[in-house]
C-alpha positions as CSV (number, residue, x, y, z in Angstrom):
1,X,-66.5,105.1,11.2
2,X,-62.9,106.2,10.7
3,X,-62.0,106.5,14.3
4,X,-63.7,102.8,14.9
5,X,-61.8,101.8,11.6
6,X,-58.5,102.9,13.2
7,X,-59.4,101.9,16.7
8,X,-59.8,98.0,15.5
9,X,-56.6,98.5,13.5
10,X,-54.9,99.8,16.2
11,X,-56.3,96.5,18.1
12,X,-55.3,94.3,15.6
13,X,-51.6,95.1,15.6
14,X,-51.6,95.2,19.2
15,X,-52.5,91.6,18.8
16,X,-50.3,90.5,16.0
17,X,-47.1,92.2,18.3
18,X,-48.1,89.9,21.3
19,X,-48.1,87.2,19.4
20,X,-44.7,87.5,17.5
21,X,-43.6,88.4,20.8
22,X,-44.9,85.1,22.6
23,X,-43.4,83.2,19.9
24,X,-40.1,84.5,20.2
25,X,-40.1,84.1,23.7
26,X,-41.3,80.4,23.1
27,X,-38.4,80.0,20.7
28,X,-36.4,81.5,23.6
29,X,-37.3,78.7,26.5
30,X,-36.8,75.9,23.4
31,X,-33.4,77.1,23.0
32,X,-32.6,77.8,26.8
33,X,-33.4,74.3,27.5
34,X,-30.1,72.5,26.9
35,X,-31.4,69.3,29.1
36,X,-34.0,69.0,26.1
37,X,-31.5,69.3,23.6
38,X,-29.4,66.6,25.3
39,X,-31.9,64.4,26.1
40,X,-33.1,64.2,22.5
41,X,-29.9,64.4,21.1
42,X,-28.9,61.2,22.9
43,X,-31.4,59.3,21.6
44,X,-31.0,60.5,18.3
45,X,-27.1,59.2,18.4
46,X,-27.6,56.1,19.5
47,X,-30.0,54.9,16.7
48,X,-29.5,56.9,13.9
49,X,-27.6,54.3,12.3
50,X,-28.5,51.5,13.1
51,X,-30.6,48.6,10.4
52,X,-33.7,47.4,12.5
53,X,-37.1,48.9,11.7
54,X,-37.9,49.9,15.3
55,X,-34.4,51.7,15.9
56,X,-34.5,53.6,12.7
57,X,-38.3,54.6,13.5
58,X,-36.7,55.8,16.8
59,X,-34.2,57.9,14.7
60,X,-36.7,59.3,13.0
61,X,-38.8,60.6,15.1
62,X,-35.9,61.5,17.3
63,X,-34.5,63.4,14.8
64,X,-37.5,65.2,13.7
65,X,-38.7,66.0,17.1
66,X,-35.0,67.6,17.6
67,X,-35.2,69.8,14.7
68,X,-38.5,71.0,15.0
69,X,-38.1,72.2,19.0
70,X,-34.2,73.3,19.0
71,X,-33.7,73.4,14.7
72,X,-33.6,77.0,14.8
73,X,-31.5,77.6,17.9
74,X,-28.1,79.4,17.2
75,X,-26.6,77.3,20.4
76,X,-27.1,73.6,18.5
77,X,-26.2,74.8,14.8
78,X,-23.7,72.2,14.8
79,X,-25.8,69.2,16.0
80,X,-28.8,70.5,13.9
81,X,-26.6,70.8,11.0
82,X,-26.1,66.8,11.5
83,X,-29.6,65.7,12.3
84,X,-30.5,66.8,9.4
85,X,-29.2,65.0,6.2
86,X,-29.4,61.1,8.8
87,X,-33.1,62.4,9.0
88,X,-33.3,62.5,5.4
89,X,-31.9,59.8,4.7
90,X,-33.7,57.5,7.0
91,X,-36.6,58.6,5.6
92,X,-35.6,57.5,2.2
93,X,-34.9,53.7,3.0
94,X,-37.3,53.6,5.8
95,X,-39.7,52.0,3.5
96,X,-37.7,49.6,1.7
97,X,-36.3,48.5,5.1
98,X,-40.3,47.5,6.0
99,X,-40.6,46.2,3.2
100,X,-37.8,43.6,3.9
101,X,-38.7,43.0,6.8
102,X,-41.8,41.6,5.7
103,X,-40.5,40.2,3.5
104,X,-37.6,37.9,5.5
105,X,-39.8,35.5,7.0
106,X,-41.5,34.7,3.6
107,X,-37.6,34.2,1.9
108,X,-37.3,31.7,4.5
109,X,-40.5,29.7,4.0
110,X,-39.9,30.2,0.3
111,X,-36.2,28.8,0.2
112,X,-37.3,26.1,2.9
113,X,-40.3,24.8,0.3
114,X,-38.0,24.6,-2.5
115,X,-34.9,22.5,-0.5
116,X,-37.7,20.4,0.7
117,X,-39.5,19.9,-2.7
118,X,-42.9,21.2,-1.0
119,X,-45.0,22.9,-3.5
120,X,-47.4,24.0,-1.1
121,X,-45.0,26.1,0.7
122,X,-43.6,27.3,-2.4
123,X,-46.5,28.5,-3.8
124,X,-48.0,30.1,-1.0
125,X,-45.4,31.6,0.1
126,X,-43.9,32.6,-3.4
127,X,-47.8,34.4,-3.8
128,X,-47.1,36.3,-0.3
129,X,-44.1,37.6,-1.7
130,X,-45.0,39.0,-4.5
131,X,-48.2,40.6,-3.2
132,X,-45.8,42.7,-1.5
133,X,-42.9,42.8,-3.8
134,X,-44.6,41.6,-7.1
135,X,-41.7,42.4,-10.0
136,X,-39.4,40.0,-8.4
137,X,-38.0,37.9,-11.2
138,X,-36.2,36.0,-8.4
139,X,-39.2,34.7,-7.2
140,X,-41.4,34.9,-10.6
141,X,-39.0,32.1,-12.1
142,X,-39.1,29.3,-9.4
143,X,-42.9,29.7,-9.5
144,X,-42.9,29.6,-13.4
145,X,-40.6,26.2,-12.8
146,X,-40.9,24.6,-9.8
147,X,-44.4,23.0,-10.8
148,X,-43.1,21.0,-13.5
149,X,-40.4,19.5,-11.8
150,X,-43.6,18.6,-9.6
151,X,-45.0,16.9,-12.1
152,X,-42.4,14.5,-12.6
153,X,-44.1,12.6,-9.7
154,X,-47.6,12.9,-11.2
155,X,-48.6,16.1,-9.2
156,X,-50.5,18.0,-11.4
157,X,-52.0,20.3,-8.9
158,X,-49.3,23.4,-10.1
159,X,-49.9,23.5,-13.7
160,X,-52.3,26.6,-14.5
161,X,-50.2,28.3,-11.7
162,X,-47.0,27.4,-13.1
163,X,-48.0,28.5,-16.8
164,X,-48.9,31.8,-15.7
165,X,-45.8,32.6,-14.0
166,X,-43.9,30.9,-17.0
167,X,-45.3,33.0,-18.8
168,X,-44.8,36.1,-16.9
169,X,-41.2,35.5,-16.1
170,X,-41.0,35.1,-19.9
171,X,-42.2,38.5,-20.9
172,X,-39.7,39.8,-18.2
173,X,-37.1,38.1,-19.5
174,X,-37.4,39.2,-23.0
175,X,-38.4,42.6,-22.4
176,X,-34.7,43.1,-20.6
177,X,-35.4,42.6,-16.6
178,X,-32.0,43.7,-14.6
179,X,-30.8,40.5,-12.6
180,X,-29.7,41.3,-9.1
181,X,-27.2,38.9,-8.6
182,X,-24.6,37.0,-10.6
183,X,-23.1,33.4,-10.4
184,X,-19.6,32.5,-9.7
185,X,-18.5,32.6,-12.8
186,X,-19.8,36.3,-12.8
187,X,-22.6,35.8,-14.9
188,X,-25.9,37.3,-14.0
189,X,-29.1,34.9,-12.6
190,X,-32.2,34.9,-11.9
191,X,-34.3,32.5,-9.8
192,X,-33.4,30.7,-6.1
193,X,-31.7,28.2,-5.2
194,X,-31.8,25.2,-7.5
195,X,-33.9,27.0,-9.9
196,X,-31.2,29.5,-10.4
197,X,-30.8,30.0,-14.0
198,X,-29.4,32.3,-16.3
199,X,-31.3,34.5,-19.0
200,X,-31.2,31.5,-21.6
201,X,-31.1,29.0,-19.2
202,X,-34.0,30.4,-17.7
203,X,-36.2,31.0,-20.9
204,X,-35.6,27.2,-22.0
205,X,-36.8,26.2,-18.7
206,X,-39.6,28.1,-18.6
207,X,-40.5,27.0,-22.6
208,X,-40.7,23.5,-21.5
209,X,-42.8,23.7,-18.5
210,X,-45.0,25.3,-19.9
211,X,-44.9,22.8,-23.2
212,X,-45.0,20.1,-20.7
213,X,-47.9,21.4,-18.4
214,X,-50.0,22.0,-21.0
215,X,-49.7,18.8,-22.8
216,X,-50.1,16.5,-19.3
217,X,-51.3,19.1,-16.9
218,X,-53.5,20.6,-18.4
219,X,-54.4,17.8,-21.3
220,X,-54.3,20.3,-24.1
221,X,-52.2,18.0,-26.4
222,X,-53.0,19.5,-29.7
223,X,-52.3,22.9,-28.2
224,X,-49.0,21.9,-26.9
225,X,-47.8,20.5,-30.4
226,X,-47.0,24.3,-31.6
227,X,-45.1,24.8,-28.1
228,X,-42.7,21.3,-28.4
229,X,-42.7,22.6,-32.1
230,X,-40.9,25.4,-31.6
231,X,-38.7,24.0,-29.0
232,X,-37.5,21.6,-31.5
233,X,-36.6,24.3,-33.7
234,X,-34.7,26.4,-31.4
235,X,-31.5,25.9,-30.0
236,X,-32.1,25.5,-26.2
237,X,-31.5,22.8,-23.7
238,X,-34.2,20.7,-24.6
239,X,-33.8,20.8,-28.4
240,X,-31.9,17.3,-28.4
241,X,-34.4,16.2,-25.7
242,X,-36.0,12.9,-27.0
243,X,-39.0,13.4,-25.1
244,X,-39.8,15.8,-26.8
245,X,-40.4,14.5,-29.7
246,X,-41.8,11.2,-27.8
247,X,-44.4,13.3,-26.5
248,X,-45.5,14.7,-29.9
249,X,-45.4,11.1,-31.3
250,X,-47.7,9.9,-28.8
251,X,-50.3,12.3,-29.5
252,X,-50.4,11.1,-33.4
253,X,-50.2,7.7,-31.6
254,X,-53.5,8.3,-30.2
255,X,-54.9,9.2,-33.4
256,X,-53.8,5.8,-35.2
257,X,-55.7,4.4,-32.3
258,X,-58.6,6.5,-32.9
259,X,-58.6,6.4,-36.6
260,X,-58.2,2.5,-36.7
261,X,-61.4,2.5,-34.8
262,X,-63.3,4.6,-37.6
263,X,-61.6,2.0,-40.1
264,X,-62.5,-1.1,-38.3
265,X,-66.4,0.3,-37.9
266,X,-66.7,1.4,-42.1
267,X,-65.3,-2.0,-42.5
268,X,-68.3,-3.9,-40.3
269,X,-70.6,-1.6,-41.5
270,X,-69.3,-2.8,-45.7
271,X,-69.4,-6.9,-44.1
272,X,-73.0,-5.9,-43.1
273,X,-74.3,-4.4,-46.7
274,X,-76.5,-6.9,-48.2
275,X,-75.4,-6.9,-52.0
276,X,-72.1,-6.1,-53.9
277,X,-73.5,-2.9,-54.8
278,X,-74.0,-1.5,-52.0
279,X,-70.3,-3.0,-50.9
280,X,-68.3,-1.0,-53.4
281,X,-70.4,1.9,-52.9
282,X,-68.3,2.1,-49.2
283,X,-65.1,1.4,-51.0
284,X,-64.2,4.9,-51.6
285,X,-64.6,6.0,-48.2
286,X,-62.7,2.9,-46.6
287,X,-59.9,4.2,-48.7
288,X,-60.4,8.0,-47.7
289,X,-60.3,6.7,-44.3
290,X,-57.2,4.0,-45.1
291,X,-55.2,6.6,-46.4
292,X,-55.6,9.4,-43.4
293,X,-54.7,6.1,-41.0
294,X,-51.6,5.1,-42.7
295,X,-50.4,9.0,-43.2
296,X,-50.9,9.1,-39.2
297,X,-49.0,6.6,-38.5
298,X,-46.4,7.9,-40.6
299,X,-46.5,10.9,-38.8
300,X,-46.5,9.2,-35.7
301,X,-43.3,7.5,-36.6
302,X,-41.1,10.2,-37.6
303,X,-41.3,11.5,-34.3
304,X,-41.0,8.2,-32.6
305,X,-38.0,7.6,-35.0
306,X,-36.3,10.7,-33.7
307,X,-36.6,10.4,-29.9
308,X,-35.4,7.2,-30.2
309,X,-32.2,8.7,-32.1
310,X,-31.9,10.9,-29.4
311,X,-32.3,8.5,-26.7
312,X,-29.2,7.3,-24.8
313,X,-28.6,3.9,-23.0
314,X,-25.8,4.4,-20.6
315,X,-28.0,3.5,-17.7
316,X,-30.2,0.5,-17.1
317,X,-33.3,3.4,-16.8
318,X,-32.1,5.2,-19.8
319,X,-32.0,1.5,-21.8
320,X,-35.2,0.9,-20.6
321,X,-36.9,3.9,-22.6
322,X,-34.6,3.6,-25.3
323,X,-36.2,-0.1,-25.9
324,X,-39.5,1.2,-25.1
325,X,-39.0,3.5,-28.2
326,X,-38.0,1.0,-30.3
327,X,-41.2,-1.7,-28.8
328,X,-43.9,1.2,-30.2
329,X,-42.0,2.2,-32.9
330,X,-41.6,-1.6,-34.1
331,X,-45.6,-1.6,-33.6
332,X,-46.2,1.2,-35.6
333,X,-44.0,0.3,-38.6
334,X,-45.7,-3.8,-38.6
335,X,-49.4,-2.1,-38.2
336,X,-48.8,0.6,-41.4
337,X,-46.6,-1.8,-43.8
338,X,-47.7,-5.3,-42.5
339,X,-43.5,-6.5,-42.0
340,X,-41.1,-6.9,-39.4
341,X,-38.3,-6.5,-41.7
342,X,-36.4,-2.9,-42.7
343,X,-37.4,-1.0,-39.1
344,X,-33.6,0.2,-38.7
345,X,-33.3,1.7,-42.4
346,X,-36.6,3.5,-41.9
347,X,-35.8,5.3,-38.8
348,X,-32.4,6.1,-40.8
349,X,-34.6,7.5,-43.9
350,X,-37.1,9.2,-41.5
351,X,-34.5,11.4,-39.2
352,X,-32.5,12.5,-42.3
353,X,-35.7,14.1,-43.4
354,X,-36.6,17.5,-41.9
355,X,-39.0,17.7,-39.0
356,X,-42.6,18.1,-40.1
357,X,-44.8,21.1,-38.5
358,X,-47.2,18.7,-36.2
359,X,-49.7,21.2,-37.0
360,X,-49.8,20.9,-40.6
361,X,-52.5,18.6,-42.3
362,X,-51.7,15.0,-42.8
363,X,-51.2,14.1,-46.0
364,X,-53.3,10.7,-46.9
365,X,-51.5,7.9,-47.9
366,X,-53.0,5.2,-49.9
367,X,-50.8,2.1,-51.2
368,X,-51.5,0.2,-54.9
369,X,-54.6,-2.1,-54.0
370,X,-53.0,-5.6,-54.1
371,X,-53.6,-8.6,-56.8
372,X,-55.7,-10.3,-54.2
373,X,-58.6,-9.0,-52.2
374,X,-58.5,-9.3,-48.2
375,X,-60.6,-7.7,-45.6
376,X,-58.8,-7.0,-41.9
377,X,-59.4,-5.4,-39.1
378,X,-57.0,-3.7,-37.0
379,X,-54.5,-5.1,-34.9
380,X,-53.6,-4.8,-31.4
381,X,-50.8,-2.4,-29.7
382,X,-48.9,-1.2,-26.8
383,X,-48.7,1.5,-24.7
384,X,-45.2,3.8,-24.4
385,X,-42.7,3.4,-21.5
386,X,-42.1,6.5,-19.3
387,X,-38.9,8.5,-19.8
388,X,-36.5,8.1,-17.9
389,X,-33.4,9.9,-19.6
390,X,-30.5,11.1,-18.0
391,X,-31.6,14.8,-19.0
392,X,-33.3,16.1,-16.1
393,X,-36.4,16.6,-15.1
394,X,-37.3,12.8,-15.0
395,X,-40.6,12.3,-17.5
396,X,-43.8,11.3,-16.3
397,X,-45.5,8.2,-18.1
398,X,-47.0,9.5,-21.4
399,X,-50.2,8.6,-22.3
400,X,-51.5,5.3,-23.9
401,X,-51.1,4.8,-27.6
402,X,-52.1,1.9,-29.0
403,X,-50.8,1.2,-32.6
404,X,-53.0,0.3,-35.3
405,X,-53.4,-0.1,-39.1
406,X,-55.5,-2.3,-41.4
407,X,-54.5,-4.2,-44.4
408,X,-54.8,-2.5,-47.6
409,X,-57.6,-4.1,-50.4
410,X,-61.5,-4.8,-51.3
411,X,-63.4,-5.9,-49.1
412,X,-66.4,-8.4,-49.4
């Protein structure tokens, strides 16, 4: 067994020696073969440092294919010695360098959409792009914009897409995202094009949409009220914006409608009673139902009272919505306190007041019951101008909000 033992070991090494000795000859013909070394060389030092994908793919593999055959060769230390850190570096930025490339053509549709105001192409491509690259707040904050300035010609189609990027570009903001470029006053931006912004800029921009989107887009009005709220209490661009406060008055607006409707049906259902009893039984109710009206309508107005404040009339458009104010706000104040008269003192008293929480409870508002007894229904009202102020975006028409109260009193 020994002697078979040391006869395969014997064999063994005989092997491993022919081996180590055809690989140093191999090493030996790689390094003899200078036309190789040339010829790969060549086409290493043409590309190397060039931009395009395909040339610095041909770099690469140039490079590697160099160092792997003639790397080790005593004869091209030198040239080796520069392959080497070029073939590490295009591997580093090779992928970014794909990655733009990709990404070019979509910039270009992108940019092209928002020049042309075409929100198809700007959401489709601005998707594309960030399915490839998607932290890119330059990007993020056109989509989280560009759909409300859509909306100012009653497209509608962007809004749960433009709320979500809003959003996103929000939290991005806020949580410290690096800009990558700067204005020319040397301020850092974020965005493209005209919906190049910075940080504040940006966030006040993005609060409105997606105010604005919900309330018209997406026709969540009482969840919007907390959204215009806090705009009104901030300090940002559209703090002094009167639709803002418009928009909030018209949904309080609706209400009057709506509650003057539940006042004019308790009072046919009191005409219809058969005795007096029965009549005065209702009373109570009528006046619950009186009182949450007129405290609406109150509401209504001191938000009404201060877009109209706000509003400016140095253009014939801007005049317009100014008067349009005044035209509901007029109808609001005759319907809750059955006069014409003391409309400008009002909206004086009213504004000087702080702003109520929209969300807060309406507090019910119930006038002494009069010497004589009357029985009214509601009256008629009118339904609110679009804004057209000189702040852009442009408003869309609000919606309708009739104006209606009921006279105060017994009725028979």
């Amino acid at each position: 067994m020994k002697t078979i033992f040391r006869f395969l070991n014997a064999g063994a090494m005989t092997v491993a020696v022919l081996a180590v000795g055809a690989v140093a000859g191999f090493a030996q013909d790689q390094c003899a073969d200078v036309d190789g070394q040339n010829a790969v060389y060549t086409k290493f030092t043409a590309v190397y440092n060039k931009k395009t994908v395909t040339e610095m793919e041909t770099a690469l593999s140039s490079g590697k294919e160099f160092l792997e055959k003639y790397g080790a060769c005593e004869s091209v230390k030198e040239q080796a010695d520069f392959v080497r850190p070029h073939v590490e570096r295009i591997e580093k930025q090779l992928p970014a360098v794909r990655k733009q490339g990709q990404l070019a053509p979509l910039f270009k549709r992108f940019d092209a959409g928002i020049t042309a105001d075409n929100g198809d192409e700007i959401y489709v491509a601005g998707r594309e792009i960030l399915a490839i690259d998607p932290d890119n707040i330059n990007i993020i904050v056109p989509l989280g914009v560009a759909g409300l300035y859509q909306s100012y010609n009653n497209n509608m189609k962007y809004a749960d897409d433009t709320i979500r990027y809003a959003k996103l570009a929000t939290d991005k903001l806020k949580s410290g995202v690096a800009a990558t470029k700067k204005n020319k006053a040397g301020a850092d931006v974020y965005g493209a094009l005209k919906y190049e912004y910075t940080k504040q800029q940006a966030l006040d921009q993005l609060q409105f949409a997606i105010a604005h989107l919900t309330y018209y887009g997406k026709k969540d009005q009482k969840g919007a009220l907390p959204l215009y709220y806090e705009i009104a209490q901030g300090n940002g661009i559209y703090k002094d914006d009167p639709r803002v406060y418009q928009t909030i008055g018209s949904y309080f607006g609706a209400e009057v409608l709506r509650l003057s409707g539940e006042v004019k049906k308790l009072i046919d259902e009191q005409k219809a009673k058969a005795t007096d009893e029965e009549k005065l039984a209702m009373e109570p109710k009528i006046k619950e139902a009186i009182g949450l009206l007129n405290g609406t309508a109150e509401r209504a107005m001191e938000y009404y009272s201060r877009a109209y404040k706000l509003a400016k009339s140095d253009t014939p458009a801007a005049k317009t919505y100014k008067d349009a104010l005044y035209k509901d706000l007029s109808i609001l104040y005759e319907g809750r306190f059955n006069k014409k008269e003391g409309l400008d003192a009002y909206i004086s008293s009213v504004t000087a007041k702080p702003l109520p929480n929209p969300t807060s409870p309406i507090t019910p508002v119930n006038d002494p019951d009069p010497t004589t007894t009357t029985t009214s229904a509601p009256a008629g009202g009118a339904k609110p101008a679009s804004a057209s102020s000189t702040t852009k975006p442009v408003s869309t028409t609000g919606p309708q909000t009739k104006t209606v109260a009921a006279k105060k009193g017994t009725r028979k």
